[in-house]
N, C-alpha and C positions, 0 to 999 in steps of 0.2 A: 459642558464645561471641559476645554481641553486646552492642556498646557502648552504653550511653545516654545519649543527648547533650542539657543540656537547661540552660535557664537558670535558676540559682538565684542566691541572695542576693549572692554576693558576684561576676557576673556569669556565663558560659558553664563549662559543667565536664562532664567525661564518666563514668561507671563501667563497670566492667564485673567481673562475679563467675565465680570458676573454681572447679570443683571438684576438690581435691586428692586426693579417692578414700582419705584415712586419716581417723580420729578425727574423720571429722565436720571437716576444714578447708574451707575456703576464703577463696582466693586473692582479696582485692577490688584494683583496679589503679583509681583513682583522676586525674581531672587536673584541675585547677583552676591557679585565682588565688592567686598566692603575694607576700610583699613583694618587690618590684624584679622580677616577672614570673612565670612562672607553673610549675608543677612537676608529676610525676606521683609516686606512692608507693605502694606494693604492699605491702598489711598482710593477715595473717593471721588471721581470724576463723573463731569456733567456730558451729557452725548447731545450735542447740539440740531444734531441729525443733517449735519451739513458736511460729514463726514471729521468735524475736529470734535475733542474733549477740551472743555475748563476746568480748572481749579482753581479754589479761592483758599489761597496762601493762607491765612488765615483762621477760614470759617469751615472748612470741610475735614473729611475726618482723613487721618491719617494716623497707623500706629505700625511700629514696627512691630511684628508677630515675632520671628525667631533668629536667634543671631547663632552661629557655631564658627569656633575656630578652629577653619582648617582651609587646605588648599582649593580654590576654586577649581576643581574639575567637572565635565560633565554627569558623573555619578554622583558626586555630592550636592549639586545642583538641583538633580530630582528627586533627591534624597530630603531635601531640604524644603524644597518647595513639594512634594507629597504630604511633608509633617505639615505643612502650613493648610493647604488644602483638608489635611484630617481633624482639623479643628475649623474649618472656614465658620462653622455655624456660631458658633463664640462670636467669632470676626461681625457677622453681618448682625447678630444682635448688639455689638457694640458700638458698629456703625447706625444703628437704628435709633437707639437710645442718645447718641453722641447729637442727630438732628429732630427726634424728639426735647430735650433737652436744650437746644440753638432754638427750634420756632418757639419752646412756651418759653423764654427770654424775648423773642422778637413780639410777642402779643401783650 
């Protein structure tokens, strides 16, 4: 699990991709530039193995983990997305539960 930290468009942002070990998920944890400062957000995507990811707008899990107001630079960037990463285990039990809870709806 290693972060990539790197400046894009809308200034410093990090990612970093987990493998969830069922149906082909994983776990993207995101951190960027948000209005009034900056956020991380931990979404759910599907690896198709065709080199793309989907998501289902709807049905897959998505939470924002950590928001701080301040200025986007690249030390609060890793700063931010470290906190996010320090609690990932939260993260992927809530992801677990979030499609435990979609299939015993779907059955």
């Amino acid at each position: 699990m290693d972060a990539k930290i790197s400046k894009g468009r809308d200034g410093w942002e990090a990612k970093t991709t987990i493998d969830m070990g069922t149906a082909n998920r994983v776990l993207i944890v995101s951190t960027g530039k948000t209005n009034g400062g900056m956020i991380t957000r931990a979404v759910v995507n599907t690896d198709n193995g065709d080199g793309f990811l989907t998501w289902d707008l709807f049905g897959d899990f998505n939470q924002r983990t950590v928001y701080k107001g301040a200025r986007c630079t690249e030390k609060t960037v890793r700063e931010l997305h470290q906190l996010a990463l320090d609690g990932i285990e939260q993260t992927l039990a809530a992801a677990a539960a979030h499609y435990e809870a979609k299939e015993g709806v779907a059955a």
